[in-house]
C-alpha positions as CSV (number, residue, x, y, z in Angstrom):
1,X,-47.2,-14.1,-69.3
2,X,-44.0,-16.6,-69.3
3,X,-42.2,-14.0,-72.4
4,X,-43.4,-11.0,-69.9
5,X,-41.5,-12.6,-66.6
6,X,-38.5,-13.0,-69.1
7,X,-38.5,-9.6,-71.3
8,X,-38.3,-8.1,-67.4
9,X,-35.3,-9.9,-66.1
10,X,-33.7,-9.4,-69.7
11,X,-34.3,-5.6,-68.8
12,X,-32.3,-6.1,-65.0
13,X,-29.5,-7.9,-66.5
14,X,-28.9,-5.0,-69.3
15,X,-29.1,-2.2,-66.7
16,X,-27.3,-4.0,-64.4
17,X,-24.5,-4.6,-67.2
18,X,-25.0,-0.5,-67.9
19,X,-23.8,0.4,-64.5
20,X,-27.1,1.4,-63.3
21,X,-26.8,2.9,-59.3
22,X,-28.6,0.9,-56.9
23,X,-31.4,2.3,-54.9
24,X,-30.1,4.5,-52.2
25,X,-30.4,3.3,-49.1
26,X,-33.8,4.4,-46.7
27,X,-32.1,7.3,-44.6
28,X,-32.8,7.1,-40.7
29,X,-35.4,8.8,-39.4
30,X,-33.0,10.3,-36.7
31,X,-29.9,12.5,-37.8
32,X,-26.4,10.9,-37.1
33,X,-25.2,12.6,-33.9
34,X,-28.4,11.3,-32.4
35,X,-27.7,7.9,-33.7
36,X,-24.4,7.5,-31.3
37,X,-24.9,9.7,-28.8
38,X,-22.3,11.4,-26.4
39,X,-21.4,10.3,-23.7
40,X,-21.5,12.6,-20.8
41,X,-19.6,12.8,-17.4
42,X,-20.6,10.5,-14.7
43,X,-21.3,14.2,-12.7
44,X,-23.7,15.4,-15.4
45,X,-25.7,12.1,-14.4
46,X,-25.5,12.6,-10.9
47,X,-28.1,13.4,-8.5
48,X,-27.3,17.0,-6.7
49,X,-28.1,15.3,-3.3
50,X,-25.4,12.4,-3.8
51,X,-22.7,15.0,-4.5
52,X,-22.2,15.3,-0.8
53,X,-22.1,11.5,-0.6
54,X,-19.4,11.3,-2.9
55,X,-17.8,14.4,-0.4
56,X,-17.9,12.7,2.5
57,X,-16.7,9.0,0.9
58,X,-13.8,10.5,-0.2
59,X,-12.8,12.7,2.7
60,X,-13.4,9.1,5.1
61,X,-11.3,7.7,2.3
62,X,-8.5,10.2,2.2
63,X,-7.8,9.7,6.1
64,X,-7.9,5.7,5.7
65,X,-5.3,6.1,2.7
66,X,-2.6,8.3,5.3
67,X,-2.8,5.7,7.1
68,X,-2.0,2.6,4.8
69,X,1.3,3.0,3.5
70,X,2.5,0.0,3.5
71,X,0.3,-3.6,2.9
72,X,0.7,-4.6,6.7
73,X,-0.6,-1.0,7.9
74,X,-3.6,-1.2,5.4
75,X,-4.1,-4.7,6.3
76,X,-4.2,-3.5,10.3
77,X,-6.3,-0.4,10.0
78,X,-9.2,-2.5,7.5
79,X,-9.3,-5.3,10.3
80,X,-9.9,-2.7,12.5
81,X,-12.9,-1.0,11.0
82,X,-14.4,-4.1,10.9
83,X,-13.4,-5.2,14.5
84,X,-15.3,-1.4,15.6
85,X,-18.4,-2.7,13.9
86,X,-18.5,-5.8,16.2
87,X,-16.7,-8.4,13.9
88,X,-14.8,-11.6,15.5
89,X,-12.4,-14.3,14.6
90,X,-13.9,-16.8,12.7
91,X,-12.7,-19.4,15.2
92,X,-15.4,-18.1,17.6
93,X,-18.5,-19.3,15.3
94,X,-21.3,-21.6,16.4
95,X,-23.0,-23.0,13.2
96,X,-25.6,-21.6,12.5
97,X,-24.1,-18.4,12.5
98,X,-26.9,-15.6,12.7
99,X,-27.4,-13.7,9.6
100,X,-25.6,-10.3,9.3
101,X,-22.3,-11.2,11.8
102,X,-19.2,-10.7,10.7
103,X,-16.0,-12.5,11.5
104,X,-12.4,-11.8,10.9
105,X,-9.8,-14.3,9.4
106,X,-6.1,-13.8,9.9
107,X,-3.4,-14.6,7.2
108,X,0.0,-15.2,7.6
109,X,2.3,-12.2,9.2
110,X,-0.5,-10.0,9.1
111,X,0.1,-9.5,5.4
112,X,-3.3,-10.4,4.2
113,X,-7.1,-11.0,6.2
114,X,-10.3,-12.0,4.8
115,X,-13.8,-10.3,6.7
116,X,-16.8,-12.7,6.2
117,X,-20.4,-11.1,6.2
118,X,-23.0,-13.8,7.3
119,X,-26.1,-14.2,4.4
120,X,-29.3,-15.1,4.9
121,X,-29.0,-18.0,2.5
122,X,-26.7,-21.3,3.5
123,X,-23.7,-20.8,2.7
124,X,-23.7,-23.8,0.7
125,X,-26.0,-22.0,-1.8
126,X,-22.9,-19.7,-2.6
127,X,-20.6,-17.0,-1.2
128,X,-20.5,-13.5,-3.0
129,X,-16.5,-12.4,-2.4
130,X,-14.7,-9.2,-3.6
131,X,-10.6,-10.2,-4.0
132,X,-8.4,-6.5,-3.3
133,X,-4.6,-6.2,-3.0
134,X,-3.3,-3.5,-0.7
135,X,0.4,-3.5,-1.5
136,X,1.1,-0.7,-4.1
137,X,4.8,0.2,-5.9
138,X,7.3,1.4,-3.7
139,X,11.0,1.4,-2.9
140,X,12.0,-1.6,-0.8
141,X,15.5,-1.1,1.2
142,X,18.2,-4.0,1.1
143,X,19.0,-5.7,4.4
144,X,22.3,-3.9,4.8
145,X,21.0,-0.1,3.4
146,X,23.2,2.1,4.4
147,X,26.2,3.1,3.2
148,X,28.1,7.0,2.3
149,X,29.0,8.3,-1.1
150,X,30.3,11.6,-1.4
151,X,29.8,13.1,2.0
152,X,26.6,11.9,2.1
153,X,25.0,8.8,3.7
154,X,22.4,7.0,1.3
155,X,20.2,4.3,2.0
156,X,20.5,1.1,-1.1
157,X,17.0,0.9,-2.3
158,X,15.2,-1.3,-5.0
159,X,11.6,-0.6,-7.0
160,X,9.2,-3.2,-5.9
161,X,6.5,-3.3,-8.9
162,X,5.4,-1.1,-12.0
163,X,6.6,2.8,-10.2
164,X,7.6,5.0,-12.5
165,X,11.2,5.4,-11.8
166,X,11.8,9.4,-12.8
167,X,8.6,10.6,-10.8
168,X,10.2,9.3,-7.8
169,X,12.9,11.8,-7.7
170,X,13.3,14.7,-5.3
171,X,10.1,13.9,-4.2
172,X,9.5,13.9,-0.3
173,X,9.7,10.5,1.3
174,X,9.0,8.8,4.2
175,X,10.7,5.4,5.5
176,X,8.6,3.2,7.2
177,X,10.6,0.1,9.4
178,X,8.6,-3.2,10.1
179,X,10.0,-6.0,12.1
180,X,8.5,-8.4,13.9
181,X,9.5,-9.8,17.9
182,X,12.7,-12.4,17.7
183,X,13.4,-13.7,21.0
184,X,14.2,-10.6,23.7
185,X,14.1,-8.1,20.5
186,X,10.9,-6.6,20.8
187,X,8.7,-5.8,17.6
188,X,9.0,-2.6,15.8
189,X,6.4,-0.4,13.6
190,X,8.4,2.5,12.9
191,X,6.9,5.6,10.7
192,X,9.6,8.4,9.5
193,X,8.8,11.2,7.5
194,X,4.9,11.7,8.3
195,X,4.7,14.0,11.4
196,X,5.1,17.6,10.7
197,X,8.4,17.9,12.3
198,X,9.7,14.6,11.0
199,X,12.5,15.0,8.3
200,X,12.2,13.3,4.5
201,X,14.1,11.1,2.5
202,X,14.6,11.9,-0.9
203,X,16.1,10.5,-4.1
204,X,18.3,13.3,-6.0
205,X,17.9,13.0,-10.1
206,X,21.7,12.7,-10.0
207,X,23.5,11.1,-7.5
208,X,26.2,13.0,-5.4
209,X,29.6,11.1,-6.4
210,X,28.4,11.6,-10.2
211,X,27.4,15.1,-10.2
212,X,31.1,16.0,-11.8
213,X,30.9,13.8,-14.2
214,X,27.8,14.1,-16.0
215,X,26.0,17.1,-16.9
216,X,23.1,18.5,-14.2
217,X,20.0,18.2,-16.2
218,X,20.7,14.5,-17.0
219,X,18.3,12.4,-14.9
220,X,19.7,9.5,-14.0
221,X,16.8,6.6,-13.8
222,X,17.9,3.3,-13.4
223,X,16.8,1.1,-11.2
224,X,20.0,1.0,-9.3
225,X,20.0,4.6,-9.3
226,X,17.2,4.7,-6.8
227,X,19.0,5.4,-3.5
228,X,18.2,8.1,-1.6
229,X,20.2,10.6,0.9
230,X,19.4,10.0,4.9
231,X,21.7,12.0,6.5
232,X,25.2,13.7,6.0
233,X,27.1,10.6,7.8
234,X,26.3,7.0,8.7
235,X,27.3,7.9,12.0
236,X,24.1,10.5,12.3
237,X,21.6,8.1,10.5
238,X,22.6,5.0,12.9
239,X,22.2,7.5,15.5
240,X,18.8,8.7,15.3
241,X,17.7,4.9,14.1
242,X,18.7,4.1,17.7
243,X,16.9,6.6,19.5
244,X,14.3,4.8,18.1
245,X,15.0,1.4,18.8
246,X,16.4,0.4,15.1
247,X,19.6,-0.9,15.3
248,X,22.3,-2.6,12.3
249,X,20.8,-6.2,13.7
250,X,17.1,-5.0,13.1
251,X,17.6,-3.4,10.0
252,X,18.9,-7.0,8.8
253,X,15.8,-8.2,9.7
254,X,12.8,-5.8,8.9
255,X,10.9,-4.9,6.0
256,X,12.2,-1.6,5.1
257,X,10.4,0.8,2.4
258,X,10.0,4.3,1.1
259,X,7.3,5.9,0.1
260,X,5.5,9.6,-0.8
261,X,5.6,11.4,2.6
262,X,2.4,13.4,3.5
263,X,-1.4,12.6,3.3
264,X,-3.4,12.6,0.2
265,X,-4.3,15.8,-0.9
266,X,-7.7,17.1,-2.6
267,X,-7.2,18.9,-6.1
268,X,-9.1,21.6,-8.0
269,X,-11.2,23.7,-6.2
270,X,-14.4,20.8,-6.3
271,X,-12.1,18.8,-5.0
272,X,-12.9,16.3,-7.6
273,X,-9.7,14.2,-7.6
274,X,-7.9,13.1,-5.3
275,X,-3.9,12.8,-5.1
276,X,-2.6,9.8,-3.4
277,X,0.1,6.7,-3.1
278,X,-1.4,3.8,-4.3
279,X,-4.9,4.2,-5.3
280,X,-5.3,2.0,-8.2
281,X,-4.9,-1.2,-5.7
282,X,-6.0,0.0,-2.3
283,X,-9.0,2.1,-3.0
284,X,-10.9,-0.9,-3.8
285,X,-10.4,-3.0,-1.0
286,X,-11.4,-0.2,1.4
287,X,-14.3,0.3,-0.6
288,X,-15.5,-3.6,-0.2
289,X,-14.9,-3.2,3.3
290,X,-16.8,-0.2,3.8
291,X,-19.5,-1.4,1.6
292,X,-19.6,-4.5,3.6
293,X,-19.7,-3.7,6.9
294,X,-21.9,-0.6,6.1
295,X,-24.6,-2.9,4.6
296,X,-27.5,-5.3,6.1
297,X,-27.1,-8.7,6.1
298,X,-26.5,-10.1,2.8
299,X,-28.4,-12.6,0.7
300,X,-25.4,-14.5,0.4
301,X,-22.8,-15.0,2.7
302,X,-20.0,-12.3,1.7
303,X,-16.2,-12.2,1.4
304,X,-13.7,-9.9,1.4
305,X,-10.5,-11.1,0.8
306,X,-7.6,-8.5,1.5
307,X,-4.4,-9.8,0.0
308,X,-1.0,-8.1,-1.4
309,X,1.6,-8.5,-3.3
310,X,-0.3,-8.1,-6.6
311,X,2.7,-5.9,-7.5
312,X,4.8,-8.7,-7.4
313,X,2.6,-11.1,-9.5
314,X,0.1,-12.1,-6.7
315,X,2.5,-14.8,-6.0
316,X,2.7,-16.1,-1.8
317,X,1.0,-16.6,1.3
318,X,-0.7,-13.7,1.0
319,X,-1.4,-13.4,-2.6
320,X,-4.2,-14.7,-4.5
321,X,-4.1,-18.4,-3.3
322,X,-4.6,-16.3,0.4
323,X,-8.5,-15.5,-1.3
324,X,-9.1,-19.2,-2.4
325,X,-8.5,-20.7,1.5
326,X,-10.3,-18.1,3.0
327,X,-13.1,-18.7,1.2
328,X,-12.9,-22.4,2.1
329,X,-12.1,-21.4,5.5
330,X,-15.5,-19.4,5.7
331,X,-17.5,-22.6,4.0
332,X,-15.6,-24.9,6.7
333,X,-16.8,-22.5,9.6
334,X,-20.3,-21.4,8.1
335,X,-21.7,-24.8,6.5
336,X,-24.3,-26.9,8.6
337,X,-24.7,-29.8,6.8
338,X,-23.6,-33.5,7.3
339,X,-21.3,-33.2,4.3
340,X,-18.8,-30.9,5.9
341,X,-16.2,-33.0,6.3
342,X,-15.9,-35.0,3.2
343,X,-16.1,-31.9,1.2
344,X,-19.1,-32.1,-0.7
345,X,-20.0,-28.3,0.8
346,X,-16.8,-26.7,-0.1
347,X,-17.3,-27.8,-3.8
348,X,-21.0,-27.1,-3.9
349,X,-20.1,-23.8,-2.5
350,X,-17.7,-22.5,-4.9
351,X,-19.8,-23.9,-7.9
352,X,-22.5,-21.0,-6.7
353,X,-20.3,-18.7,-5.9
354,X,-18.9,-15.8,-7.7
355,X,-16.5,-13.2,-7.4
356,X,-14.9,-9.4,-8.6
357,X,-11.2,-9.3,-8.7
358,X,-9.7,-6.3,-8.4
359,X,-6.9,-5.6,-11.1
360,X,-5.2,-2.9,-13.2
361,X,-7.5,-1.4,-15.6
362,X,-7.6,1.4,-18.4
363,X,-10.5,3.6,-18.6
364,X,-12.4,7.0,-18.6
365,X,-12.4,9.0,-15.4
366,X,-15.4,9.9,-14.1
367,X,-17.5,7.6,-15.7
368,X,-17.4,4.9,-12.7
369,X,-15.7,1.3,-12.3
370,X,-14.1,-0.5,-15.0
371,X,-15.5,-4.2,-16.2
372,X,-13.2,-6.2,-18.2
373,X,-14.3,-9.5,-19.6
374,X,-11.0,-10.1,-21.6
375,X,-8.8,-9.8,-18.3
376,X,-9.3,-13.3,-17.0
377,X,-11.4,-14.6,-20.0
378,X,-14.6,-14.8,-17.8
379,X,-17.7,-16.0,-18.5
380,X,-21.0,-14.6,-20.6
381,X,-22.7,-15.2,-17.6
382,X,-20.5,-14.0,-14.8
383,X,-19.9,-10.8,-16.9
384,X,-24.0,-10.5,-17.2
385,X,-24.1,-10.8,-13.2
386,X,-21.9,-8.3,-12.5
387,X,-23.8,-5.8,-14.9
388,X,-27.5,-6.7,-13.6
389,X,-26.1,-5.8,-10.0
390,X,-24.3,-2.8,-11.2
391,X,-27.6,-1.8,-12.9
392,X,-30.0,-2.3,-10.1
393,X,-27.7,-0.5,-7.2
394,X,-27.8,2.5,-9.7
395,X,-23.8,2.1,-10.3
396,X,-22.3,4.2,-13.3
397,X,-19.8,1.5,-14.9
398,X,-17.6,1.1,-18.1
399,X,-15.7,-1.7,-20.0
400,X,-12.0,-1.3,-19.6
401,X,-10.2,-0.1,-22.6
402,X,-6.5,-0.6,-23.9
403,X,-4.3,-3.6,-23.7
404,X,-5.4,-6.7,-20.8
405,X,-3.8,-7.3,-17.7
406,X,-1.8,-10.0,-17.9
407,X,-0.9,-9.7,-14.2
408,X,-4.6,-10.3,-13.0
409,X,-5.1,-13.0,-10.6
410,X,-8.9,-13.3,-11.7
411,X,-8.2,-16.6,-13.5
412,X,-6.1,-18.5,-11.0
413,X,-9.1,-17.9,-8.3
414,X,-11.3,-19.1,-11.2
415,X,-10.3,-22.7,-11.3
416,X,-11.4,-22.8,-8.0
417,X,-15.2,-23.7,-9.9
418,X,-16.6,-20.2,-9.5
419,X,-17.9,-17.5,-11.7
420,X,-15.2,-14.6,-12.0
421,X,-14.6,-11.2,-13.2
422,X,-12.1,-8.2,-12.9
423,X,-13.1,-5.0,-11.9
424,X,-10.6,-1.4,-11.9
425,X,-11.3,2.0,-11.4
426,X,-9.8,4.7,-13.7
427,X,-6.6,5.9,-12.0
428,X,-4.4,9.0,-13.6
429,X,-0.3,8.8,-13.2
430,X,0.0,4.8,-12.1
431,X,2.9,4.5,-10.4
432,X,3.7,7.8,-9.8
433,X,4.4,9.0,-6.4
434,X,0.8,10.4,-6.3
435,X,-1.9,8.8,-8.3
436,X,-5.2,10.8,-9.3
437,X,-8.6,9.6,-8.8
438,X,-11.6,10.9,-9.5
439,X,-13.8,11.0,-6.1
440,X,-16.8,10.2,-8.3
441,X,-15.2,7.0,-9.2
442,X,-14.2,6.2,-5.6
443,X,-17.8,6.1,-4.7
444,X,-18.7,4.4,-7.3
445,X,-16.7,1.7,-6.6
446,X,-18.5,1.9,-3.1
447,X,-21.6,1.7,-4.7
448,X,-20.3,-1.0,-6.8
449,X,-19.2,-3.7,-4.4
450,X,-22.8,-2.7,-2.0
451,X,-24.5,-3.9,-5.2
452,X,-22.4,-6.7,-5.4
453,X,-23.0,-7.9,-2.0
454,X,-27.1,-7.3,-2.0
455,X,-27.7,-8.7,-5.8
């Protein structure tokens, strides 16, 4: 038996010294293509009766866009729609607050607001909070703008975040003046270039005292190149300012930008895009707030924190540090308990909580919202969350593809003790004039902060 064993592995070794081919490999019982399958459009996988849903989110969404231009208008009109659905400042709760109110808190210069959704669970058991920036890349105007070159008076303007600087040329835009009350000066709003018999800025691809100099097809893209022409004389600009109540003194003192004149426009004949100024920040924050007020009272208490300057690092008052005290503002209002005071409830809170930051991501149109667990180096867990409440509110969703975003505020509002995770949607042409978006990812990201908010 023993020379048997050994005559056999003698026999191995030789073949195996012989070059003797291994046994193939069992072949799958299903061919390749089935193996990986293809994946489809996020319209192939959609019910024919939610195609009108997605219709109807997108047009409400295309009215709220034309009228958030800038951070403080978007800020203003989202306060608002929650103010129509009954909500009030925080600083009018009684604890206990009934479940399902809603309450309104204020940041600093009207530059940022947080809308708080009372849950049916104490809110020291956890708050469920949705972080979205409204601000978007524009051209910001310099304190003293205006100034002739050429015949021509041009306003001295400056990008403010990522735009891309050559798409912004001879494009139609619109100036929009901001300045609040000092002393008998009264406070100013003004909107220029949006009504239909308004005239447009615009920035021409070469300016006017260089047009000699250089050849005509050379487009000139710095930077400091992005001034644009406002009238044919100081004299006429400062003049029609006045008429409407913008003088040299309140220019020195405003917020000045331009941006894309016009509303947002549908394109292709489904109308399944949609072309617009600054979707890939804003269209998330009006989906929380849509999705929040649209709701029934929550499980947990929920957040939405509306904050800018992400375009500027998330840096500020109204920033991401804007999302961390509102929270603690809502525990502080909300919280029953005997621990208030010392603390114990803020910290208990956050602990339970979690939260979907919005931020800057790369992925497939029409395939729904973008996860990225890379972005702020989040959690197993809170990355699993996210994905169980994406799956049970029927949400298509993806994981974000290309490089990080190194801008995303997701893990400063993590040390606050809280599970976190950034969230995008797909957005064609960033920081373009007009952005694309697929209105099937619009809703989704509806869909995806309802599911958020009842998980």
């Amino acid at each position: 038996m023993a020379r048997t064993a050994t005559a056999a592995l003698a026999a191995l070794a030789a073949a195996a010294c012989a070059g003797a081919p291994e046994p193939a490999p069992a072949r799958p019982d299903k061919p390749a293509a089935e193996l990986v399958p293809k994946r489809r459009s996020g319209w192939d996988a959609l019910a024919p009766a939610a195609r009108g849903r997605v219709a109807a989110f997108a047009g409400d969404y295309a009215r709220w866009l034309a009228s958030a231009k800038t951070a403080r208008r978007a800020v203003a009109s989202l306060v608002a729609l929650a103010g129509a659905r009954g909500a009030e400042p925080l600083a009018a709760v009684r604890a206990p607050a009934a479940p399902g109110r809603t309450y309104i808190w204020m940041g600093p210069g009207g530059a940022a607001a947080a809308i708080v959704r009372v849950g049916r669970r104490p809110v020291e058991e956890g708050v469920r909070v949705v972080v979205a920036s409204v601000d978007a890349p524009h051209i910001g105007l310099k304190q003293r703008p205006v100034y002739d070159a050429a015949g021509f008076a041009l306003v001295d303007g400056a990008p403010y975040g990522d735009l891309d600087e050559a798409a912004w040329l001879v494009h139609p835009l619109a100036l929009y003046v901001y300045a609040a009350a000092s002393g008998d000066a009264p406070a100013v709003d003004l909107a220029l270039g949006e009504a239909p018999e308004d005239p447009v800025f615009a920035i021409p691809d070469l300016l006017p005292h260089l047009a000699r100099q250089v050849q005509r097809d050379r487009i000139v893209d710095s930077p400091e190149r992005l001034d644009a022409v406002a009238a044919a004389s100081t004299a006429a600009l400062m003049a029609y300012l006045a008429e409407r109540g913008v003088d040299a003194a309140t220019l020195e003192r405003a917020e000045m930008a331009l941006v894309p004149a016009g509303p947002p426009v549908f394109v292709g004949v489904d109308r399944a895009l949609l072309a617009g100024h600054g979707h890939r920040r804003r269209a998330l924050a009006y989906a929380a707030v849509r999705a929040l007020v649209d709701g029934d009272a929550p499980h947990h208490t929920a957040i939405v924190a509306i904050v800018s300057r992400a375009a500027a690092g998330g840096d500020g008052a109204a920033g991401i540090a804007f999302a961390r005290r509102a929270v603690d503002a809502a525990v502080a209002a909300l919280a029953t308990g005997d621990d208030v005071a010392g603390g114990l409830a803020l910290g208990r809170a956050w602990r339970r909580s979690a939260a979907l930051v919005a931020a800057d991501l790369g992925g497939a149109r029409n395939r729904g919202v973008v996860l990225d667990p890379r972005a702020d180096d989040a959690l197993p867990a809170a990355v699993r969350r996210a994905v169980d409440a994406f799956d049970a509110g029927g949400v298509q969703w993806q994981i974000a593809t290309g490089e990080r975003d190194r801008d995303a505020p997701a893990r400063d509002l993590a040390t606050a003790g809280g599970d976190v995770v950034a969230f995008g949607l797909p957005v064609a042409g960033a920081g373009a004039p007009l952005e694309l978006a697929s209105t099937l990812d619009l809703y989704m990201g509806y869909r995806a902060c309802a599911a958020w908010f009842a998980h």
